[in-house]
Structures are given as C-alpha cells and as structure tokens.
C-alpha positions in Angstrom: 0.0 0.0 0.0 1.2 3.6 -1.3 2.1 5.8 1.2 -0.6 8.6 2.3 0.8 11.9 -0.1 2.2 14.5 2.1 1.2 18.4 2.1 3.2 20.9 1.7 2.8 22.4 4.6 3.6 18.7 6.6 6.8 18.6 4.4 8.4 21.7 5.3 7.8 21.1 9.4 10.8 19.6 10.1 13.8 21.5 8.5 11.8 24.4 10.0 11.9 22.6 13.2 15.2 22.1 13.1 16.8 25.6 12.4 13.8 26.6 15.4 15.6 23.6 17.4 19.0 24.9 17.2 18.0 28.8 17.6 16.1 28.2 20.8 17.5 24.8 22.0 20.8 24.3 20.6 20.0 21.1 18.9 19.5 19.9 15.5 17.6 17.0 14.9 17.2 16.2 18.6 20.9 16.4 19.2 22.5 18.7 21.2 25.0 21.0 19.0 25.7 24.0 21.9 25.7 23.2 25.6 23.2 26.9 25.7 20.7 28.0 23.2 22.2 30.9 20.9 18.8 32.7 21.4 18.5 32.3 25.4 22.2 33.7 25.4 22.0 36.7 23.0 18.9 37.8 25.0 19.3 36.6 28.2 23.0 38.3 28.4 22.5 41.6 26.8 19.4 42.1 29.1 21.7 41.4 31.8 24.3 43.8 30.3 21.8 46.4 30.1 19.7 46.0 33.6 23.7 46.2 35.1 24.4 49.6 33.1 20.9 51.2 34.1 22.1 50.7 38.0 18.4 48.3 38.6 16.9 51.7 37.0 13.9 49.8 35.3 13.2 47.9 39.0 13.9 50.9 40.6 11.4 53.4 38.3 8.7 50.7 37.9 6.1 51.4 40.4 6.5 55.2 40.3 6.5 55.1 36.6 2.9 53.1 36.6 1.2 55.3 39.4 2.6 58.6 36.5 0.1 56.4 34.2 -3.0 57.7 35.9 -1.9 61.0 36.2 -3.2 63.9 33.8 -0.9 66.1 31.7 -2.2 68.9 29.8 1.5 69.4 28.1 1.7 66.7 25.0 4.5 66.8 23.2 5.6 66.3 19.8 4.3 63.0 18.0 1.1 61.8 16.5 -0.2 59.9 19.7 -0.4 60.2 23.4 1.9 58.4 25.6 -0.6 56.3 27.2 -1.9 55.5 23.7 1.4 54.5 22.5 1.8 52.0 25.2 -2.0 50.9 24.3 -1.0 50.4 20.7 2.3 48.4 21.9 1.0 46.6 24.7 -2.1 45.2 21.8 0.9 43.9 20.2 2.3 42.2 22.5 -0.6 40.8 24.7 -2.0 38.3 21.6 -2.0 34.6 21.2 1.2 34.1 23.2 -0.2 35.1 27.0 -3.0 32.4 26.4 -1.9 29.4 23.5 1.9 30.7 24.3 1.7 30.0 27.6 0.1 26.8 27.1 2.8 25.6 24.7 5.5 26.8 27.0 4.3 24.6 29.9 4.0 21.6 27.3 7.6 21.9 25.9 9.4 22.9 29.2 6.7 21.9 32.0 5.6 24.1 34.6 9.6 25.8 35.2 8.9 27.3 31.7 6.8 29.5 33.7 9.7 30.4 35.8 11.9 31.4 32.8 9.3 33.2 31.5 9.8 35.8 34.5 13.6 36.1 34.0 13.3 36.9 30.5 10.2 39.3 31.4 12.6 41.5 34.0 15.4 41.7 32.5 13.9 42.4 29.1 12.1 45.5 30.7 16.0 46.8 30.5 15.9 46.0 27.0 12.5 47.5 26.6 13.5 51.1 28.4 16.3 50.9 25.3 14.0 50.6 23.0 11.9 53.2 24.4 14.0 56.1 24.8 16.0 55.3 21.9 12.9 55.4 20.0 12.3 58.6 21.0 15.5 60.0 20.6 16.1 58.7 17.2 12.9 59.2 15.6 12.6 61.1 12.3 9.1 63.4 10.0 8.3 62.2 7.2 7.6 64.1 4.0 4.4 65.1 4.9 5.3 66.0 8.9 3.8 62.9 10.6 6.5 61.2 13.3 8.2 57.5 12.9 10.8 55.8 14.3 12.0 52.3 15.6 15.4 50.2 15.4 15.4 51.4 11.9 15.4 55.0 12.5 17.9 54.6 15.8 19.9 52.5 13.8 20.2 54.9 10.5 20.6 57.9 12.8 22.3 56.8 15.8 24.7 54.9 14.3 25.5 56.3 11.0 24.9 55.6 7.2 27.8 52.8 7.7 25.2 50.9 9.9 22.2 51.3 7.5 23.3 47.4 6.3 21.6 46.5 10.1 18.8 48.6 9.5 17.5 47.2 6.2 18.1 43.2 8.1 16.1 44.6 10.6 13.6 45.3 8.2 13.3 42.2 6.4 13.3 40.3 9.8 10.4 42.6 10.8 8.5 41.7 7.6 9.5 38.0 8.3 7.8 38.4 11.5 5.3 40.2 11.3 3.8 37.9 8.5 4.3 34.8 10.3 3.7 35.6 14.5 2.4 39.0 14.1 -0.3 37.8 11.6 -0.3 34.4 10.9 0.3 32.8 14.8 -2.5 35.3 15.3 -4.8 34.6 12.7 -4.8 30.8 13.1 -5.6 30.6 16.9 -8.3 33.0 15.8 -9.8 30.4 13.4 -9.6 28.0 16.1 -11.4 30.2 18.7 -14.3 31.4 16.3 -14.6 27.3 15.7 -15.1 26.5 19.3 -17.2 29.3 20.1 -19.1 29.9 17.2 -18.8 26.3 15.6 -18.0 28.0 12.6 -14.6 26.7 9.9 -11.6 28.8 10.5 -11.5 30.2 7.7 -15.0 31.7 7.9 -13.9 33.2 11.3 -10.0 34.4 9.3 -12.5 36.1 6.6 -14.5 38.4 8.9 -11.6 38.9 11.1 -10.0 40.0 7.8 -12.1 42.6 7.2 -12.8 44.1 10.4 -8.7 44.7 10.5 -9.4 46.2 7.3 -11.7 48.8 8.2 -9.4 49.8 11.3 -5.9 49.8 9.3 -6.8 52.1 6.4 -6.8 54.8 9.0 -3.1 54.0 9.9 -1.5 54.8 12.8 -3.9 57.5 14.4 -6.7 54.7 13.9 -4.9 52.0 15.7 -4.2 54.1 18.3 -7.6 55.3 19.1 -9.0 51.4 18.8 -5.7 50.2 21.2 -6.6 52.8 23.5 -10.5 52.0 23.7 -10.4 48.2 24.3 -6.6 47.1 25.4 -7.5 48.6 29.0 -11.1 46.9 29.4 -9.9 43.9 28.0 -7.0 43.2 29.7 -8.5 44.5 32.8 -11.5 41.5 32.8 -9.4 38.8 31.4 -7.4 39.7 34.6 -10.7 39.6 36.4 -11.5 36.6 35.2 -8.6 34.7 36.0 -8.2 36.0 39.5 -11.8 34.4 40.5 -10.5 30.9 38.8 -7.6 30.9 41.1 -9.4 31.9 44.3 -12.0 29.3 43.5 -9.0 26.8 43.7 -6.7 28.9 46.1 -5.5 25.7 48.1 -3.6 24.1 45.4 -1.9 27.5 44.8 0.6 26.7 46.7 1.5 23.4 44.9 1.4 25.0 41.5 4.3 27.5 43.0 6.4 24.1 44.0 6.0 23.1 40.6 7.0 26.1 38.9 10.3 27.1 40.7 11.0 23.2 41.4 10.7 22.5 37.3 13.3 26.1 36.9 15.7 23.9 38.5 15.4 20.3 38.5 15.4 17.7 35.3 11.9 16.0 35.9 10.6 13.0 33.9 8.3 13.1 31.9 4.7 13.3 33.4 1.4 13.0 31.7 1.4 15.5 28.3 4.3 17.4 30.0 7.2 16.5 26.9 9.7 18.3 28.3 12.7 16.4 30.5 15.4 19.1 31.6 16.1 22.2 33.0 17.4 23.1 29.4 14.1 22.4 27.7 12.2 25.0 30.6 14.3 27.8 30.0 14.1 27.3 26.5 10.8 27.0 26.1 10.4 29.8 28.9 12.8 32.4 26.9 11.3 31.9 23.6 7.8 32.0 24.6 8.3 34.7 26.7 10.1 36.6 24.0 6.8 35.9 21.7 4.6 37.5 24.4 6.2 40.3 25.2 8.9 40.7 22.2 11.4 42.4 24.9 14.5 43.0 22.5 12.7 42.0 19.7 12.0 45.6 17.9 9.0 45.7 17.4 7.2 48.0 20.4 9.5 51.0 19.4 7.9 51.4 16.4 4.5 52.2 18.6 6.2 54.3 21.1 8.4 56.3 18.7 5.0 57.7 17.5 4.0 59.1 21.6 3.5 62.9 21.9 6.3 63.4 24.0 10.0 65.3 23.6 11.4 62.9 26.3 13.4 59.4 26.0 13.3 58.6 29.2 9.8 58.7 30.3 8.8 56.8 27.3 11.3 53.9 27.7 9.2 53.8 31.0 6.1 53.2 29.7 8.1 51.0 27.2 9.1 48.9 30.7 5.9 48.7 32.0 4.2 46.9 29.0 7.3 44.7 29.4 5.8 44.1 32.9 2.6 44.1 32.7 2.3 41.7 29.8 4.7 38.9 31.1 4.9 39.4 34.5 0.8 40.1 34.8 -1.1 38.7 32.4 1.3 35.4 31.3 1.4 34.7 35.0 -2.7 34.4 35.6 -2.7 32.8 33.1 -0.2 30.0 33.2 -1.6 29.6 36.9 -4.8 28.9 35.9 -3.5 26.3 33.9 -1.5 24.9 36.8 -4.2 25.2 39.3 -7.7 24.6 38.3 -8.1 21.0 38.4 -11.0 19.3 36.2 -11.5 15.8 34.5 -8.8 15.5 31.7 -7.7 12.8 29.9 -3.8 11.7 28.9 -3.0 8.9 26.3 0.3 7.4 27.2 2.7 5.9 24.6 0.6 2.3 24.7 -2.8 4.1 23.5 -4.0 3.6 27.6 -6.4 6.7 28.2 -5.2 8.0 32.4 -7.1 10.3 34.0 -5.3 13.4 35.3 -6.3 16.3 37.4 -4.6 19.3 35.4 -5.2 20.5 32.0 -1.8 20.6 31.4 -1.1 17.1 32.5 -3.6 16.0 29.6 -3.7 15.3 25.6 -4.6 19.3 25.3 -1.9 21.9 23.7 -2.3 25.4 22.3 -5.4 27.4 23.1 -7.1 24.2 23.5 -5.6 23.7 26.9 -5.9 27.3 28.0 -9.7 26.5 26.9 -10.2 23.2 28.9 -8.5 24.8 32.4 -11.6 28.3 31.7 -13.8 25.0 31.5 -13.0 23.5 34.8 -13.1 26.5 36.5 -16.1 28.2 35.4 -18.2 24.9 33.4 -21.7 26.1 34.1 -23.0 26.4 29.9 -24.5 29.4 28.5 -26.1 28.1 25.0 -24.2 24.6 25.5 -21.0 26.1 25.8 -19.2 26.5 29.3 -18.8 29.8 30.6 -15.3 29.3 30.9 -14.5 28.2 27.5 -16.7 31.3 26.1 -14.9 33.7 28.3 -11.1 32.7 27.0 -12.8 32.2 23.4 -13.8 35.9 23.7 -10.8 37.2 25.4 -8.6 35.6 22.2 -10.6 37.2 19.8 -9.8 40.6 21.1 -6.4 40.4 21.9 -5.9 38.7 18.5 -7.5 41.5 17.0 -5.7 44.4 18.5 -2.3 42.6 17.7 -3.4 42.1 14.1 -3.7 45.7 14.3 -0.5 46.8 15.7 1.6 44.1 13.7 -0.1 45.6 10.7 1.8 49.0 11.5 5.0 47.4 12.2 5.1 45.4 9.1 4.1 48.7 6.8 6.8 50.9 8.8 9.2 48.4 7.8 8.3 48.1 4.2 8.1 52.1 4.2 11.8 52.0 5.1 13.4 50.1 2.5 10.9 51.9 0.2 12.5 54.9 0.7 16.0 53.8 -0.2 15.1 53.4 -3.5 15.8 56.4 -5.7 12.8 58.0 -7.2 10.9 57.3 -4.2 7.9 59.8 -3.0 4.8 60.5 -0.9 2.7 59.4 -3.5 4.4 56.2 -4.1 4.4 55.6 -0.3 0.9 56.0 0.2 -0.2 53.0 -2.7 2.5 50.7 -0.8 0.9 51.4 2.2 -2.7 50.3 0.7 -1.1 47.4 -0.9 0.6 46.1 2.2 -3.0 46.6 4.2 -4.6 44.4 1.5 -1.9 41.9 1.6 -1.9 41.9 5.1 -6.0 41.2 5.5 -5.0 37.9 2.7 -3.0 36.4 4.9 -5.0 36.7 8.1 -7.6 34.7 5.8 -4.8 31.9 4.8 -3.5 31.9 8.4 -6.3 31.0 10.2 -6.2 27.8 8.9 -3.1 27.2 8.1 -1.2 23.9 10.6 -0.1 25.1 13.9 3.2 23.1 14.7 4.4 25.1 10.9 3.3 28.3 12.3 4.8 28.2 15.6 7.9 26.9 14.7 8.3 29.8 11.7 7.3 32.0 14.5 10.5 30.9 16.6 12.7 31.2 13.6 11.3 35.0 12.3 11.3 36.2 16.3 15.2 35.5 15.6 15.4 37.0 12.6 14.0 40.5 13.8 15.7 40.6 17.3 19.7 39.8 16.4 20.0 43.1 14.4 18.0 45.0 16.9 20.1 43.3 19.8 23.2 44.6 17.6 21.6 48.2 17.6 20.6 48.3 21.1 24.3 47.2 22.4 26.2 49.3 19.9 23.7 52.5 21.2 23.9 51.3 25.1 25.9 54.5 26.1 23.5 57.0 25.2 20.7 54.6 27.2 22.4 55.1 30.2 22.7 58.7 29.4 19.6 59.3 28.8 18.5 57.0 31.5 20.4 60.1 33.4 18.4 62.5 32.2 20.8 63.7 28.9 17.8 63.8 26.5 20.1 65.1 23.7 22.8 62.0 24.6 24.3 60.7 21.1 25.2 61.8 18.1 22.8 62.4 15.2 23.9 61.1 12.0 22.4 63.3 8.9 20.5 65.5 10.2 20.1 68.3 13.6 19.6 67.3 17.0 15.5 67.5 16.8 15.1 70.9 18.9 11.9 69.6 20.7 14.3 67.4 22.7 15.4 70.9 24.3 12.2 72.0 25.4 10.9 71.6 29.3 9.2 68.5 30.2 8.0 69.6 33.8 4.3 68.3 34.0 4.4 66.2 30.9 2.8 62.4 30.5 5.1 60.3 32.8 6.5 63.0 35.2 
C-alpha cells in the first residue's frame, strides 16, 4: 500500500523545526549542537548587560512610573499619539495569542519551570524595553508630509550612522518576516480556532471576517490604531485579569502546589509526566525564553515602532512606559494565566505511549496543547453552559478574539513601517508612491490573516520561533552598539548621542516639567 501523499505544509515542518531547534534549543535533529541555546544567550545576556548599566533603573522606576500612568498632563509633546496611547497600541501587540496558546505551549515543551523562565526573560527584558523606548524617541525622524516615525530602523540609520544602514535594512526584512508569520499568521490561526469552538464555525470563515474588520481599522493608519488600542486594550485586559483571579481563588489551596511546581521544574530535570514532553532544566528555559520573547517581544523591535509615534520630547519617560508593557504583559497577564492552567483541576484525559487513556487532574497534564488547553483549564473553572458552551470556554474564546484583534492591528503597522523604510532607499521614491505601498501592504496583510487561520499550527509556531530571531539579532546589535546614550539618557541627557544626517531635533530641548510620565 502507497504511502498517504504529504502536504506541503507537513513537508516543510521539520527542517523548520530544526533551524527553530538549534536557535532556541541548541540542537538539530534532537541532538545537542551548543551546551546553551544561541537565542537564550543573545537575549538573556544583553538584558543582563543592560539591567547592570541602568544601576536596577527599570526595577527601581517601575512602580513610580505606573502610578505617572494615571496621572493627567495637559502638556503633550511632539508625536502623532499620546503616551498612554502608544503604550495601548504596543502593549495590543504584545498581549496576543502568546499570554494564552503561548503559555500553554511553553508549559508543554518545558513543564511548569517554563513558567519560571518566563519571569527572568520578562525582567530583564524590561532593560531591554527602556532601550528601545528612549532610543525610540530620541532617534525618531518626520516624514515628508510631517507625521512622526521611528523604531530600530530609524535609531539605527541615525544613531549609528549611514555605515550601519546594512543593520537597518536586516532589521527590516526580519520585521517583515515576523510580522507575516507571529504578528499575523500565529495570530490569525488561533483565531480560526477560537471562532470554531465558540461559534462552531470553519476557520477560515472566522479568518475572513476577522479580515475585514482589520481592514476597516488599518486604512486609517497609525492614528486609527491608536484610538482602537486605546478604547479596548485597557477593558480587555483589565476583565481577562478579572477573570482569572476568581478561577484561582476558587481553587486557592492548590496554589501553593502550582508555585512548588514552577520554581521546582526552573531547576530540577523531571521525567516526563502525563502531556508534560519536556525532560530538563534546558528544555524549561528554553521554552520559557522563547515563549516569553513571543509575548512580550522584549529586545525584539517591534514596540518601538508604537512608542516612537508618543506625543512626548522625552526618552526617558517613554522607555518607561516601554518597561511597564514589558511588565505588565509577562509578569501580569502570562502569569494568571499560566496559573490557571496549573491550578484549576478538572476531568482531563492523557493517552500514554501504549494508546491507555489516564485520567489526570490538570489541564496541562492532559492530551490538550495550544489554546485548546488554556480553553479546557476556563472550563474547569467556570463549566456552568451558557447556549451549550461552558462559561469558561466562552470567556477565553472571547478574550482571544480581542487580543488577537488588537495585535493584528499593531503588527499591521510594524510590518508597513518596515516596508516604508526600504521603500525609501530606492531612488525615485515619494509620498505618492508611499501612500499605494501602504494600501497594498493593508490588503496583503487582510489575505494572509484569511490563509493563516487555517493554516497547521506546529508550521506556524515553529516559523514564528525562527522570524522572532530574525527581527531581534539586528536590533540586539543596535541596542548594544547604542547602550551608552541609554544610560545617558537613562540620566536625564535627552540630547545623549550623536545624530547622523541630520540636527539634533530641537523639541528634545524643550521643558518636560508636567508632561505624561512626570
């Protein structure tokens, strides 16, 4: 008998598991190549490098910094959006797929330590995120027709010089690499699956009308996503939190249990245990690290491109609200979470390697992965049905939807920033020419949510790993090769650096007493 044909998309999963393997695990076909992950270390070191130079300065500022978030400021400065809105805008970015099915597949690959890993990457990427920030800021540059932009590119071109502009454009092509694969496709498919389960429609019928709602939203551009970020990120966050608070009180004596499991798998090899795959410390801090990366893209380049766009003239008090989406995503959100998960026992299922069903008490114990087993552990919790569907699983159903939305929304701008950049290196280029790119790019973008949402996961996810990569080396390059002005601006030096092409923008001159985050 004729073997069954195989898909394109089943042929191409495991070289692209491999290259994810040996980014994010050192190992290439399941052996080990490096003792350390390349990715862990790149990341994992400069944030260390950083957090050292800043003095603890994003530990330190954290708390005062979020209490300057509910304070009013009648003195914007320049930019298109406010502060608070640029944060909106980057935090819908980075609180998407990966604080619900992200966690979930972290805890399957690495066990409950993942979690653990997850933290360290969170808090000393909010050193990396205060970079980006301020440097974001600093660097920014007007367009032709006087609206503000900036990112790795611009800090890059500017900070650096026109010998660096090499980085810049691999930062670009990384960012269009990623934003295609986990800022839209990642997205888009565990949106197909959500609408499926809640709706019982096909995935590609809920891909299509999330299509066109990011559509109607993107065309407006920058100033459109903000106001949309701004409206629902807060809300929704704020009852998803909710939400998973009440979950964890309901089942507040095993709390302590899922703790011993979380900082016990950081540090010990365990065997394997129900669906738990991973075996070794190595396995939780790489699945922590990359995962955690995903959700909150600390270091990866992306959330400067939001907050270069903030109506304010200084570094500094940006890269804080830069931090604090660091923190509030990972730290926050991820955390409730993955504790859920951990805590809320129910009646799942695991089918050990003889085909023998065993009944286990966790969701993540059980034959469950990706949203799926966010899903089942909202079940257990909250199981009463409303229109045969439990609460539970129509609450985290919801909840995806909109924080897949939003980050289809930011990613959209990230993606057309980065096409915009290496637009304009091409001779002849002009407003005119930019503005049909950035139509084109909208409608492009909108096709692949469509093809994404039901596209196969393991493919997605492991091209997700692979892009993340791609976008963050050149940025980590920029960000270490620019750490002395951070520390000097860190300091208070708003002017720190030297500007490559152009004047030092004179805004950065003006007084910032009274101004959002002071």
């Amino acid at each position: 008998m004729s073997a069954a044909p195989v898909s394109g998309f089943e042929a191409a999963i495991a070289p692209v598991t491999n290259v994810s393997d040996f980014i994010w695990g050192g190992t290439w076909e399941g052996v080990e190549i490096l003792p350390l992950p390349p990715m862990v270390v790149i990341l994992l070191g400069a944030g260390v490098y950083f957090m050292i130079g800043l003095r603890g300065y994003p530990l330190r500022r954290l708390f005062p910094s979020m209490a300057g978030l509910f304070k009013k400021s009648s003195k914007p400065g320049a930019g298109e959006i406010s502060p608070f809105a640029a944060l909106s805008t980057a935090l819908s970015g980075q609180v998407g797929t990966g604080n619900l099915a992200g966690v979930a597949t972290a805890i399957t690959l690495g066990g409950p330590g993942a979690i653990f890993w997850m933290w360290v990457t969170a808090l000393f990427g909010m050193a990396l995120a205060f970079a980006e920030g301020s440097l974001a800021i600093r660097y920014r540059s007007q367009a032709a027709d006087g609206t503000y932009r900036g990112g790795p590119m611009s800090y890059i071109t500017i900070g650096l010089g026109p010998k660096w502009k090499w980085l810049a454009i691999l930062f670009c092509l990384g960012t269009l690499f990623s934003a295609l694969v986990t800022g839209n496709g990642i997205q888009a498919n565990s949106l197909g699956d959500s609408a499926n389960e809640l709706f019982g429609v096909e995935e590609w019928v809920g891909g299509a009308a999330a299509a066109v709602a990011v559509f109607i939203v993107i065309i407006g551009g920058i100033k459109s996503i903000g106001r949309v970020a701004e409206t629902i990120v807060p809300w929704m966050a704020g009852a998803y939190l909710l939400m998973a608070l009440i979950a964890i009180l309901i089942n507040l004596p095993d709390l302590p249990e899922t703790f011993s499991r979380i900082f016990g798998g950081a540090f010990n090899a365990q065997s394997a245990s129900g669906g738990f795959l991973g075996a070794a410390i190595i396995m939780a801090i790489r699945a922590g690290v990359a995962r955690g990366l995903f959700s909150n893209e600390a270091g990866q380049g992306s959330t400067p491109i939001a907050h270069a766009v903030a109506q304010t003239n200084d570094p500094a008090a940006q890269g804080r609200f830069a931090m604090m989406g660091t923190f509030i995503d990972t730290v926050v959100i991820c955390t409730m979470t993955a504790l859920v998960m951990l805590t809320v026992a129910g009646d799942f299922t695991y089918t050990d390697a003889n085909g023998v069903k065993q009944v286990v008490e966790h969701a993540w114990q059980s034959d469950l992965n990706g949203f799926a087993m966010t899903s089942g552990a909202y079940a257990a919790a909250f199981p009463f049905p409303v229109l045969g569907i439990p609460i539970g699983t129509m609450i985290v159903s919801v909840a995806l939807i909109l924080f897949v939305f939003t980050t289809l929304l930011t990613w959209s701008y990230y993606g057309e920033r980065a096409i915009t950049y290496l637009y304009e290196l091409i001779p002849g280029s002009n407003l005119t020419g930019e503005n049909r790119l950035h139509f084109t790019w909208r409608v492009l973008w909108c096709i692949v949510i469509f093809i994404g949402s039901f596209a196969p996961l393991e493919l997605i996810w492991r091209l997700g790993d692979i892009s993340n990569a791609a976008m963050t080396l050149p940025n980590i390059i920029g960000l270490l090769a620019l750490s002395g002005v951070v520390f000097a601006l860190a300091k208070g030096n708003r002017t720190a650096g030297t500007d490559h092409g152009r004047e030092t923008p004179k805004e950065l001159l003006e007084d910032v007493a009274g101004a959002p985050g002071h």
